[in-house]
C-alpha positions as CSV (number, residue, x, y, z in Angstrom):
1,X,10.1,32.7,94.6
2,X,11.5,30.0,91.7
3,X,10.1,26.3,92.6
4,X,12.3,24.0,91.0
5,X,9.2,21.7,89.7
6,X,7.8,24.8,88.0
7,X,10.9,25.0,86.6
8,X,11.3,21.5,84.8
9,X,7.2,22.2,84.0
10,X,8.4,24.7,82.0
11,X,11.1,23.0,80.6
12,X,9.5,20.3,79.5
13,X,6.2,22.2,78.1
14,X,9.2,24.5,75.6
15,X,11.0,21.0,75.0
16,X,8.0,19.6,73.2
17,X,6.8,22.6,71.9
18,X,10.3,23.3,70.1
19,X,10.6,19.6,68.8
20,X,7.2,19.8,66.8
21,X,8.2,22.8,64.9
22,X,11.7,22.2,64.2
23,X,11.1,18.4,64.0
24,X,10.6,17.1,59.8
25,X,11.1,13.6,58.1
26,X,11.8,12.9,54.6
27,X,11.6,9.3,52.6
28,X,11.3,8.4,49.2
29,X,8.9,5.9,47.5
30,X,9.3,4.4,44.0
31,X,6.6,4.6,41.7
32,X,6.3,2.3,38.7
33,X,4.1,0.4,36.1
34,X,4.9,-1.8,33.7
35,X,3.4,-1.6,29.9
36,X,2.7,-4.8,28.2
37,X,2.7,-5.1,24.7
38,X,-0.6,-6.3,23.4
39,X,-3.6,-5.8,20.6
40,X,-6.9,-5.0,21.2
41,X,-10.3,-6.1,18.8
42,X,-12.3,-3.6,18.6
43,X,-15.9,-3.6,17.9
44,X,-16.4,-7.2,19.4
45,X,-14.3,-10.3,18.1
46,X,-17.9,-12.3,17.0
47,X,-17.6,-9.9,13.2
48,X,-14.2,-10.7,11.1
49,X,-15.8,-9.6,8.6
50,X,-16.9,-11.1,4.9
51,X,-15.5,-11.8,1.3
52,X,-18.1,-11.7,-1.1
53,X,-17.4,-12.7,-4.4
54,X,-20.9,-11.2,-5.7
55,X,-23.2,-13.1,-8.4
56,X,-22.3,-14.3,-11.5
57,X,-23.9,-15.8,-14.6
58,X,-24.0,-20.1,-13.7
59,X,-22.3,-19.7,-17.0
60,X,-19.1,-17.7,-16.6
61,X,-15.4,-18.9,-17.0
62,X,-13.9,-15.7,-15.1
63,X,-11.5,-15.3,-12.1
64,X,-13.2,-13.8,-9.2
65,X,-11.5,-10.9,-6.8
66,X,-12.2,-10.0,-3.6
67,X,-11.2,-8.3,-0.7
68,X,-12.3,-9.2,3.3
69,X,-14.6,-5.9,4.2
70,X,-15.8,-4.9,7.2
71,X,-15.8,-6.1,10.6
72,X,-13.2,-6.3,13.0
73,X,-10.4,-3.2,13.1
74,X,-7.6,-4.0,15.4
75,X,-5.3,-1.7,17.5
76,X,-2.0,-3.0,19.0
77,X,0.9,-1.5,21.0
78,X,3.2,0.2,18.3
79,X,5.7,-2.5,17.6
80,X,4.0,-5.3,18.4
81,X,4.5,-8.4,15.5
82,X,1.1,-9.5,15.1
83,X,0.3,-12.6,13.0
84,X,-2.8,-14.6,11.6
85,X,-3.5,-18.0,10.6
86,X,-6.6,-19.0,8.8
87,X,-8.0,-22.8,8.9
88,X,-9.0,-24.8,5.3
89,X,-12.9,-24.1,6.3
90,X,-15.9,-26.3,6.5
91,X,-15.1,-27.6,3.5
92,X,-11.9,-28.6,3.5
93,X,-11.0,-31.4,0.9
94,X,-7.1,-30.7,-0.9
95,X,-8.0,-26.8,-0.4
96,X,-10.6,-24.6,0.8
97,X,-14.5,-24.5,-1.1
98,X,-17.8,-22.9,-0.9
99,X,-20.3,-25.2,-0.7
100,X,-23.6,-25.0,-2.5
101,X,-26.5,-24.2,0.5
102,X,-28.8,-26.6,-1.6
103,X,-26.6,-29.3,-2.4
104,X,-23.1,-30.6,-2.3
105,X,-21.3,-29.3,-5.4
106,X,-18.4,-27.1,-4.6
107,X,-15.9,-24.3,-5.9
108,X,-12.3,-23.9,-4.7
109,X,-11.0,-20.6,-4.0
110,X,-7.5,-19.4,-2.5
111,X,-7.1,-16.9,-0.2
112,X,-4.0,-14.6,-0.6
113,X,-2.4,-12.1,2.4
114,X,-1.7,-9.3,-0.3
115,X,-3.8,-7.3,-2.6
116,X,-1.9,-8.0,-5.7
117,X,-2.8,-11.6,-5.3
118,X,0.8,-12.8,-4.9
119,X,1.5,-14.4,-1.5
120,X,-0.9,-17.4,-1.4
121,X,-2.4,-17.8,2.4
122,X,-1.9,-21.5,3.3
123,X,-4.2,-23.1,5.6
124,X,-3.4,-22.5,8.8
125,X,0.2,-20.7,7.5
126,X,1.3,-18.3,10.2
127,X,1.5,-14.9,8.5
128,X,2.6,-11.5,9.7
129,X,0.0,-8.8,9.5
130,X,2.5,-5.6,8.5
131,X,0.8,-2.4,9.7
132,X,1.5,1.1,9.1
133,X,-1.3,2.9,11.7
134,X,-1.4,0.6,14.9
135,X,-4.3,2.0,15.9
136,X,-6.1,1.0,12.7
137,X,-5.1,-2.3,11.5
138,X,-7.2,-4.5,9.0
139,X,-6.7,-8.1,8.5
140,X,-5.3,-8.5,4.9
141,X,-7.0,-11.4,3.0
142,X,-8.1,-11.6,-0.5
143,X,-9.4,-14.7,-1.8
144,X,-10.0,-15.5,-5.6
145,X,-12.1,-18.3,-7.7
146,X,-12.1,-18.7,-11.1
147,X,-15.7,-20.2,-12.5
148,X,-16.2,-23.0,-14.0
149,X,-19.1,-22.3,-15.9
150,X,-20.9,-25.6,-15.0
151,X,-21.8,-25.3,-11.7
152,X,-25.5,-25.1,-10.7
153,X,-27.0,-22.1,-10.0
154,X,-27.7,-21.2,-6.3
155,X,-25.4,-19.7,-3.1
156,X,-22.1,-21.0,-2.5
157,X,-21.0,-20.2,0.8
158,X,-18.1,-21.6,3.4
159,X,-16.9,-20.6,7.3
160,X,-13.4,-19.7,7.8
161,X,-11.4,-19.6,11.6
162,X,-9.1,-16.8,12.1
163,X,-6.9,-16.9,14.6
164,X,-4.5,-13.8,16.0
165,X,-1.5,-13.7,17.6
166,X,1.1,-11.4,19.3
């Protein structure tokens, strides 16, 4: 004997069976990030490093050479322009001196953005800093001071700001 309630039981128990099997749904999402250009200090930003003109004779009349070592090595996104400026010091008076630590004589130096001592580094001067490895980037300065050879004896020393930009 057929009941017609068994009937639409049925129906409806195969109507919602099919429906999960067959049934499907499909949407797209966009994915994205966005990359900004930038520069990293690595090692901290408290070591920029040091230009040490060594010791010489209280005597000598030479020109002095040096180059900034160690400290701070940069990395930057390739292509990034990054440029420096470097303040006239703590001794600031028509250009930048050391200071004696014992007294208040001084000695001028210049500071120079090449190593064949050609492009002069003005006080605060905005200059680029040209890279070849970005993940390896050194600050180029290179200061020079030629001796007197009357100054007193003792240190000479003086603080310089830098200041990066990109």
């Amino acid at each position: 004997m057929f009941n017609h309630a068994s009937a639409w039981l049925l129906l409806i128990g195969a109507s919602a069976w099919s429906v999960g099997l067959t049934a499907a749904t499909s949407q797209s999402f966009q994915v994205s990030a966005t990359v900004t250009a930038g520069c990293l200090v690595v090692g901290g930003v408290s070591d920029y490093g040091s230009l040490a003109f060594g010791s010489h004779s209280a005597l000598s009349t030479s020109t002095v050479s040096a180059a900034l070592t160690g400290g701070v090595q940069l990395q930057c996104t390739p292509g990034v322009t990054l440029n420096m400026t470097v303040d006239g010091g703590q001794y600031n008076s028509s250009g930048r001196h050391m200071q004696l630590n014992s007294g208040s004589e001084r000695v001028a130096y210049q500071l120079y953005s090449d190593a064949a001592y050609s492009q002069s580094l003005g006080i605060s001067q905005s200059v680029a800093v040209v890279y070849s490895d970005a993940n390896h980037i050194s600050l180029p300065i290179y200061g020079r001071v030629q001796l007197s050879g009357s100054q007193p004896g003792g240190t000479y020393s003086d603080v310089l700001q830098v200041q990066l930009s990109w």
